[in-house]
Structures are given as C-alpha cells and as structure tokens.
NUZA-229486 format. One record per residue (C-alpha): x, y, z; residue number from 1; residue in one letter. Coordinates in Angstrom, 1 decimal. Layout:
<nodes>
+--------+--------+--------+-----+--------+
:      X :      Y :      Z : num : residu :
+--------+--------+--------+-----+--------+
:      X :      Y :      Z : NUM :      A :
...
+--------+--------+--------+-----+--------+
</nodes>
This chain:
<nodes>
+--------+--------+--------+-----+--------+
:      X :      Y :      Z : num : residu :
+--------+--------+--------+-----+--------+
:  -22.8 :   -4.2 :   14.9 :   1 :      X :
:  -21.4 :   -3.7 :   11.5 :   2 :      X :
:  -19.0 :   -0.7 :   12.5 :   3 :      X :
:  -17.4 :   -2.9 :   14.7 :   4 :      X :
:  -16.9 :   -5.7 :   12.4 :   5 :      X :
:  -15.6 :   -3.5 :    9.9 :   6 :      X :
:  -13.5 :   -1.7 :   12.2 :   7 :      X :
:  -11.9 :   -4.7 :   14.0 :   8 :      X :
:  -11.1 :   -7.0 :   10.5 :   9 :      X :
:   -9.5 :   -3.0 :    8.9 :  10 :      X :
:   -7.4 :   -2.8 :   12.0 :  11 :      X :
:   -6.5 :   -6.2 :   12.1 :  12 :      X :
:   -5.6 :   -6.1 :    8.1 :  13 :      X :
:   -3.3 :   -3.1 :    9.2 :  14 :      X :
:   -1.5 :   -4.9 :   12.2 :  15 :      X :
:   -1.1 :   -8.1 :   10.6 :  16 :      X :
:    1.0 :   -5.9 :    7.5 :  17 :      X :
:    3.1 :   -3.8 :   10.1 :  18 :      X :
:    1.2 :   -0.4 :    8.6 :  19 :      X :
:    0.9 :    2.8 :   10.5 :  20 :      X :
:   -2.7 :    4.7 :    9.8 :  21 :      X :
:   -0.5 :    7.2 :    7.9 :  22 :      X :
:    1.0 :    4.3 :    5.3 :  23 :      X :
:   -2.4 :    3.1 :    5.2 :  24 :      X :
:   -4.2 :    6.5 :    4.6 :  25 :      X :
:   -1.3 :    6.4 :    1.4 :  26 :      X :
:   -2.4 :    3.0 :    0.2 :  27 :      X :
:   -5.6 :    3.9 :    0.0 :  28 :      X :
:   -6.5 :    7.2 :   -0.3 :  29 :      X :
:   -8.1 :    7.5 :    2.8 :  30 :      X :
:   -7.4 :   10.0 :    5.1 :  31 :      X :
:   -5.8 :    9.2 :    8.6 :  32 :      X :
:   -8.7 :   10.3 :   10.9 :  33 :      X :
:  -11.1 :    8.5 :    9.1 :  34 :      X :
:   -9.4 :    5.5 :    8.8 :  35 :      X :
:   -9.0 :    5.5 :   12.6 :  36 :      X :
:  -12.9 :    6.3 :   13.3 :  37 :      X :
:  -13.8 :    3.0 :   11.0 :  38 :      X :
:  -11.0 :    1.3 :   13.1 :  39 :      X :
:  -12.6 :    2.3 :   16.3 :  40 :      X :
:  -16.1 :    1.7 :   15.5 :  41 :      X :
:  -17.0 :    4.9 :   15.4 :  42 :      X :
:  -17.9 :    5.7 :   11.9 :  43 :      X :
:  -19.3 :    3.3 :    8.9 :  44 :      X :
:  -17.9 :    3.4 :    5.8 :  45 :      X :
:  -20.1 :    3.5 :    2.8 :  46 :      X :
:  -19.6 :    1.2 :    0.5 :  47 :      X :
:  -17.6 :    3.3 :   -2.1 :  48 :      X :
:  -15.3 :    4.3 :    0.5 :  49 :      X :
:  -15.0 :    0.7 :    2.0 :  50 :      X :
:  -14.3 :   -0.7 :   -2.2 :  51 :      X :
:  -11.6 :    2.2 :   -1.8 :  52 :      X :
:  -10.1 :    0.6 :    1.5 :  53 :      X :
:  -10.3 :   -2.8 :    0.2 :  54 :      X :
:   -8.3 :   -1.7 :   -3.3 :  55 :      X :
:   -5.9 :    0.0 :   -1.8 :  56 :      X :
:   -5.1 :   -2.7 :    0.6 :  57 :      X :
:   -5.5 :   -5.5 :   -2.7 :  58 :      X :
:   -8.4 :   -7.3 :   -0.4 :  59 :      X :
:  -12.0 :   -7.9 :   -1.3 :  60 :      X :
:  -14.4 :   -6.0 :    0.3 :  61 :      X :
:  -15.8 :   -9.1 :    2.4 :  62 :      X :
:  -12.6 :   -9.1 :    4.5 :  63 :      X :
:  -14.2 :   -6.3 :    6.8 :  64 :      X :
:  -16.6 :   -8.9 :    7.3 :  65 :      X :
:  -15.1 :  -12.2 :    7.8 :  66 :      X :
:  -15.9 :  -14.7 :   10.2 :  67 :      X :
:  -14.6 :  -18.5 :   11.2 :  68 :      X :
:  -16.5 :  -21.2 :    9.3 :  69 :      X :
:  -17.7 :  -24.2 :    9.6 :  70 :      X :
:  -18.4 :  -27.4 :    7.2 :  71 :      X :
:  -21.4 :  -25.5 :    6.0 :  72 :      X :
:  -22.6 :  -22.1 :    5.8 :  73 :      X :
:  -26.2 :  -20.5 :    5.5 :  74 :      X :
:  -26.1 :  -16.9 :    3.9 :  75 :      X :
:  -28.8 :  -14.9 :    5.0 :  76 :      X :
:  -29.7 :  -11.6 :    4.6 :  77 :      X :
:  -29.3 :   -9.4 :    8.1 :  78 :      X :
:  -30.5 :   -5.7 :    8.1 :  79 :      X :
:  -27.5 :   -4.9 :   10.1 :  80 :      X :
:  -24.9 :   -6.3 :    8.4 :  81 :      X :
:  -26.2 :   -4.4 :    5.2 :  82 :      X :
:  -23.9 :   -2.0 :    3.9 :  83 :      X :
:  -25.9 :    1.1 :    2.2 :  84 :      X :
:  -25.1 :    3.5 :   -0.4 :  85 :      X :
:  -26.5 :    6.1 :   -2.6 :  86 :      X :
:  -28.4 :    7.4 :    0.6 :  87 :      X :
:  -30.1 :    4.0 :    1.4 :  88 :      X :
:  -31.3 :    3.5 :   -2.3 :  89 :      X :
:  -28.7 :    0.7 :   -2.7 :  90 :      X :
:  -28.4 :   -1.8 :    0.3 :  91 :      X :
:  -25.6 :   -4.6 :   -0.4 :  92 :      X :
:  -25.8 :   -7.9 :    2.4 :  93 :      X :
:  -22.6 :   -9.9 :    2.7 :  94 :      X :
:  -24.0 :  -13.6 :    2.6 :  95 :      X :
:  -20.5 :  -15.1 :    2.1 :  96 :      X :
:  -17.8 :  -13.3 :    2.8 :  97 :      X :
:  -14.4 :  -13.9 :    0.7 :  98 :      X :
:  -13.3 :  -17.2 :    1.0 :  99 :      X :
:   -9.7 :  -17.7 :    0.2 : 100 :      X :
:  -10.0 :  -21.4 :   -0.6 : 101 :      X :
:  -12.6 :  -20.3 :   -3.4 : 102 :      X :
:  -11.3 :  -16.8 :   -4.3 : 103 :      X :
:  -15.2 :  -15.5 :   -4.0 : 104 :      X :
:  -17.4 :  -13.5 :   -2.1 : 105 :      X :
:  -21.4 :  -13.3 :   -2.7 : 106 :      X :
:  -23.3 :  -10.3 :   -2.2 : 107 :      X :
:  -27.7 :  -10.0 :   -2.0 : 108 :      X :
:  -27.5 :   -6.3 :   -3.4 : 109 :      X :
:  -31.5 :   -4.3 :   -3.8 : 110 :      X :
:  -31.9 :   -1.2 :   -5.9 : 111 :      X :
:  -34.8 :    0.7 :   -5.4 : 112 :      X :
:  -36.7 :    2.5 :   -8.2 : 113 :      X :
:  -34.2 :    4.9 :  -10.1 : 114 :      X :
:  -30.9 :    4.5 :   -7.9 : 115 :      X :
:  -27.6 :    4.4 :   -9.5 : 116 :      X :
:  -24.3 :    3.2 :   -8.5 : 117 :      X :
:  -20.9 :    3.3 :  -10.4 : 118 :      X :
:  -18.1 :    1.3 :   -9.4 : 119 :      X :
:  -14.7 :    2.1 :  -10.0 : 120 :      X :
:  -12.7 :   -0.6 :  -11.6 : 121 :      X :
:  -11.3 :   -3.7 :   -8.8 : 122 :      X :
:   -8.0 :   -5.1 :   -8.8 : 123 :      X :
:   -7.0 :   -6.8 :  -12.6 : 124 :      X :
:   -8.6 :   -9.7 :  -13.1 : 125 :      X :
:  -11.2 :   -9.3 :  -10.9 : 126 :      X :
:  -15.1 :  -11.0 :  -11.8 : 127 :      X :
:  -18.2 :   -9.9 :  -11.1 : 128 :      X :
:  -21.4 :  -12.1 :  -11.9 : 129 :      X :
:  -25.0 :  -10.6 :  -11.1 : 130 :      X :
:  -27.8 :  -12.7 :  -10.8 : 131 :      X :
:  -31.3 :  -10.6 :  -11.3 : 132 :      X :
:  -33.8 :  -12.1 :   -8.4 : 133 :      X :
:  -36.1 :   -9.1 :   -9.1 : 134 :      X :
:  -37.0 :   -6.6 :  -11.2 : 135 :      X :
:  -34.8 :   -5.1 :  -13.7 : 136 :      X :
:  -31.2 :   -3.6 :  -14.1 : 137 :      X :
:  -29.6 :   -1.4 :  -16.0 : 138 :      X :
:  -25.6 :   -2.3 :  -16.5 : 139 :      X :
:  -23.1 :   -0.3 :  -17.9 : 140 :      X :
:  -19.7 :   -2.0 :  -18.3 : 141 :      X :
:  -17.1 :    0.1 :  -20.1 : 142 :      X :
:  -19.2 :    1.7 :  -22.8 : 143 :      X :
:  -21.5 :   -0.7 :  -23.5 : 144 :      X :
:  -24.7 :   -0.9 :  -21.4 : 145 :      X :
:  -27.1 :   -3.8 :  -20.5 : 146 :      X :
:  -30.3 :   -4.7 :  -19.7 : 147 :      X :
:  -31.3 :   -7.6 :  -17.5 : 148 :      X :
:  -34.5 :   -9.0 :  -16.3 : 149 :      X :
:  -35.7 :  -11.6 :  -13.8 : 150 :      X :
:  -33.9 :  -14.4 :  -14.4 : 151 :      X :
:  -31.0 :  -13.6 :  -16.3 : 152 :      X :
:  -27.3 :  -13.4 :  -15.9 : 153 :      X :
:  -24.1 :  -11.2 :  -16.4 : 154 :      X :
:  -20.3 :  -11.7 :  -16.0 : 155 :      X :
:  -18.1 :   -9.5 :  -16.7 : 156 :      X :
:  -13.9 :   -8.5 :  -16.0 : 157 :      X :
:  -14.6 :   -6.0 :  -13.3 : 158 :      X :
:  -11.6 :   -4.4 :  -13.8 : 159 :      X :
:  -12.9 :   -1.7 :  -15.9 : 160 :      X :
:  -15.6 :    1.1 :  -14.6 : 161 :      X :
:  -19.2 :   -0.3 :  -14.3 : 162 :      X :
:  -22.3 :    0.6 :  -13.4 : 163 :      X :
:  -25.5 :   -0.2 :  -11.8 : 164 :      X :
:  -28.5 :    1.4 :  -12.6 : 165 :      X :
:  -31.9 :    0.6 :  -11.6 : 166 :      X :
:  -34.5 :    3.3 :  -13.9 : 167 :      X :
:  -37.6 :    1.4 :  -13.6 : 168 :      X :
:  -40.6 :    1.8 :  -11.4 : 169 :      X :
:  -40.1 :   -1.2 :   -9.1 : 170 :      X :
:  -36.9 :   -2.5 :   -7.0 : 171 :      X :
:  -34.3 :   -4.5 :   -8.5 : 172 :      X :
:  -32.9 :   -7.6 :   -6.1 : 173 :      X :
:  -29.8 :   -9.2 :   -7.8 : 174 :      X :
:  -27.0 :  -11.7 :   -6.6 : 175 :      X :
:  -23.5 :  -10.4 :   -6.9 : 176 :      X :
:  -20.5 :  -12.9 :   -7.0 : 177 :      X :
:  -17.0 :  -11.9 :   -7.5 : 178 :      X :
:  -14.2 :  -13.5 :   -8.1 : 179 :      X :
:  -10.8 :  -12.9 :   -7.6 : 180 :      X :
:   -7.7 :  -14.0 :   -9.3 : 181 :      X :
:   -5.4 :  -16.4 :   -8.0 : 182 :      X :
:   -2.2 :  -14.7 :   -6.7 : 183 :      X :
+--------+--------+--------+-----+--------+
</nodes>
C-alpha cells in the first residue's frame, strides 16, 4: 500500500540523518504526530503536505516512493500508488521515482474538469517539464500564465510559485518531469 511506502522511505530518510520526529517536525513544518502517523502507515499524506516533507528534508518527492532497480524499468500507472489532491480532482502516479544517477523523477498527473492546484516553489534550481497527453492546461508560473494543448510542452525553473489549472470541460492528462540540480 502506498501509506506504507511512504511511511517506511520518511522514516528511513529520518534514521539514516540521525533526526528525532521533533527536528524533523522543525525541518519541515510538519507537526510531530503527524509525521509519526505517515511514518507508521497510518495516515497518507496529500501531496501538498508530502512536497512540504520532501522540501524541508531537500529530497524530491519520489523518495517516499523509491524502489531497487534493475537494467530496465517500465513506468506504469497503478491506482494505488496514486497520490491525490484537491479532493481527488488531481491524481499524480509516480512512474519513475527519483533517480540519483539522473537527478529526475517522472510523474503521469490527470486534472479533471475545473481542478486547480498551486505549488509552492521547490528547492533552487529545481525543473519541471509538463508534457500535455490530454486535454488542456492552464499554467501559471510567477505571473505569467499559459495555455497548453495536446501535444505541447513546458519547462520552466520550478523554483518560483506555479500553478496548475485545468478550467475546461474535459480532463487534462499531462507528463511531469523534474529535475533536480546537481549538488
């Protein structure tokens, strides 16, 4: 299950740094009992709260989700690895988890009709490309806003606020691929 996942890779993030729940509550702005529910398995974090986590801790939001790889890997979308936001309007599937050979993680994110996410700035120097599948989307990036339609591409420096905003009548399928800087 996803909770578990989550859960075991946040606990191990925090173990393999020396933190107590409290230092880690400071990092990122969590609070201590909820840090320890996602670490149990008990609760799941929506995605705004997991982008918090990952932040705060200076990993990419993948890192919840990691698994061992192989010489090849298949990303495919699995209803119950999805992570859901904006209550279920938005529904993000991990299809590669970061890769620290690659600095990159890839993301199969749908949008129903009028849902809305905004995204707090990542870490400097941070990427984000989206890749519209289906539909239509709606992106603000500092101040200036976007349109994309089937077929077409953004990149952008993610370290600024952004937005995703879906205001047609159909659901929006996009790609997301971020990079992150080499450190």
């Amino acid at each position: 299950m996803i909770e578990e996942k989550i859960g075991s890779r946040l606990k191990a993030i925090r173990k393999t740094r020396n933190l107590s729940l409290d230092e880690m509550a400071c990092m990122t702005g969590g609070s201590k009992p909820m840090l320890g529910q996602i670490e149990r398995g008990r609760s799941i974090p929506t995605i705004t709260t997991l982008w918090k986590i990952a932040t705060g801790l200076k990993v990419p939001l993948s890192a919840f989700l990691e698994e061992a790889q192989g010489k090849f890997e298949i990303g495919r979308k699995k209803e119950e690895d999805a992570i859901k936001e904006e209550d279920g309007k938005m529904r993000a599937y991990p299809l590669f988890p970061y890769d620290p050979l690659r600095n990159a993680e890839v993301f199969l994110i749908e949008f129903d009709e009028s849902c809305k996410h905004c995204s707090s700035p990542h870490n400097e120097g941070v990427e984000e490309y989206i890749l519209v599948l289906k539909g239509r989307l709606l992106m603000q990036v500092g101040t200036e806003e976007i349109e994309l339609g089937e077929n077409e591409a953004l990149r952008f420096k993610a370290d600024i606020d952004h937005a995703y905003r879906n205001p047609y009548d159909e659901g929006c399928t996009i790609y997301n691929v971020i990079f992150y800087p080499d450190h």
